[in-house]
C-alpha positions as CSV (number, residue, x, y, z in Angstrom):
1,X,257.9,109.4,-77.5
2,X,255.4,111.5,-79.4
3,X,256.2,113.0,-82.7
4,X,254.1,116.2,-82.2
5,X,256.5,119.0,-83.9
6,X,258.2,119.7,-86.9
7,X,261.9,121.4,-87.4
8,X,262.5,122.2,-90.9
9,X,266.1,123.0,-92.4
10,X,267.6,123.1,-95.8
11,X,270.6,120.7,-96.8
12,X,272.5,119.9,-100.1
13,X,270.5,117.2,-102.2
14,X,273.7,114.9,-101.8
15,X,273.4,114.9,-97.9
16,X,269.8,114.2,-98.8
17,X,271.0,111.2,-101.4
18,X,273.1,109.7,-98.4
19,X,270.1,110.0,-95.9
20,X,268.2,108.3,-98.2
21,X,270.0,105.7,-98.8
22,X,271.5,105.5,-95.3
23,X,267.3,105.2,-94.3
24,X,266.4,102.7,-96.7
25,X,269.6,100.1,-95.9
26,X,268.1,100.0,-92.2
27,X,264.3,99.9,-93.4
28,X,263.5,103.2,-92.1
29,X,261.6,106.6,-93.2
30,X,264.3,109.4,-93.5
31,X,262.5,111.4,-90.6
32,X,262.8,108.4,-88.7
33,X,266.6,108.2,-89.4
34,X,266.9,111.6,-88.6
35,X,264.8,111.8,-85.8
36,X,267.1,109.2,-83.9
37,X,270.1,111.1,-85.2
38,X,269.2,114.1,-82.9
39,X,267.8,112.4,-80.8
40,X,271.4,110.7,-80.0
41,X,273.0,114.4,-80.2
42,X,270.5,116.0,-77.9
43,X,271.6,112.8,-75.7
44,X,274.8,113.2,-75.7
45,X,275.0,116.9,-75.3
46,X,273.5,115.8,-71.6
47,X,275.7,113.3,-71.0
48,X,278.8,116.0,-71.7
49,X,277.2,118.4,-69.2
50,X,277.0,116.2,-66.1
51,X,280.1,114.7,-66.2
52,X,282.4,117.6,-65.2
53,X,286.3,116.6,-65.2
54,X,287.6,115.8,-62.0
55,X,290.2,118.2,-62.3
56,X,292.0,116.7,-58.8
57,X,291.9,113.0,-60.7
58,X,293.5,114.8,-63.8
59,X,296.2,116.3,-62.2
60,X,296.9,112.9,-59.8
61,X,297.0,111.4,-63.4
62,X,299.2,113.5,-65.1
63,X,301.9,113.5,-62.1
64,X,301.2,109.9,-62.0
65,X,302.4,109.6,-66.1
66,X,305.3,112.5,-65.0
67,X,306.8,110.0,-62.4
68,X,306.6,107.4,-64.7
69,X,308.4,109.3,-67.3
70,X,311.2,110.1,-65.2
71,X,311.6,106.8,-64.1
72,X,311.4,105.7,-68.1
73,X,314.2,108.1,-68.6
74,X,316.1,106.8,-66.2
75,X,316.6,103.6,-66.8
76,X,316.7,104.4,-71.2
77,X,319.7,106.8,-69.7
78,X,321.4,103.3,-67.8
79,X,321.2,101.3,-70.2
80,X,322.7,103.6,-72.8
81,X,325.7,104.0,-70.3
82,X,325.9,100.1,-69.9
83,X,325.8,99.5,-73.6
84,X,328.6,102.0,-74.2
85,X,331.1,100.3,-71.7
């Protein structure tokens, strides 16, 4: 990918520090660090919009977890009378 543009923003001098330090511990240039760092986001922001939630596979799961509650609560609700006779 070519590096063509610039984005310029202000930070605190400690975010700076960590970036720094963060940059030189993996043998990078700071822009470089931060370059893949929005890179990833830009990534993932894609990612998030074409994967819409099945909302038919959410609700199968949910009455799925319901039935398996109920029967949970049924048996806890046996052996409680078994234990007390």
């Amino acid at each position: 990918m070519k590096l063509e543009t610039q984005i310029n923003f202000r930070t605190s001098s400690e975010i700076k520090e960590e970036i720094e330090k963060i940059a030189n511990n993996r043998g990078v240039r700071p822009s470089q660090l931060l370059n893949e760092i929005v890179a990833d986001f830009v990534k993932r922001q894609g990612n998030q919009k074409s994967e819409k939630p099945n909302l038919e596979k959410v609700y199968e799961m949910l009455s799925l977890q319901g039935q398996r509650l109920e029967l949970l609560e049924k048996q806890q609700q046996e052996m409680a009378k078994k234990s007390v006779a």
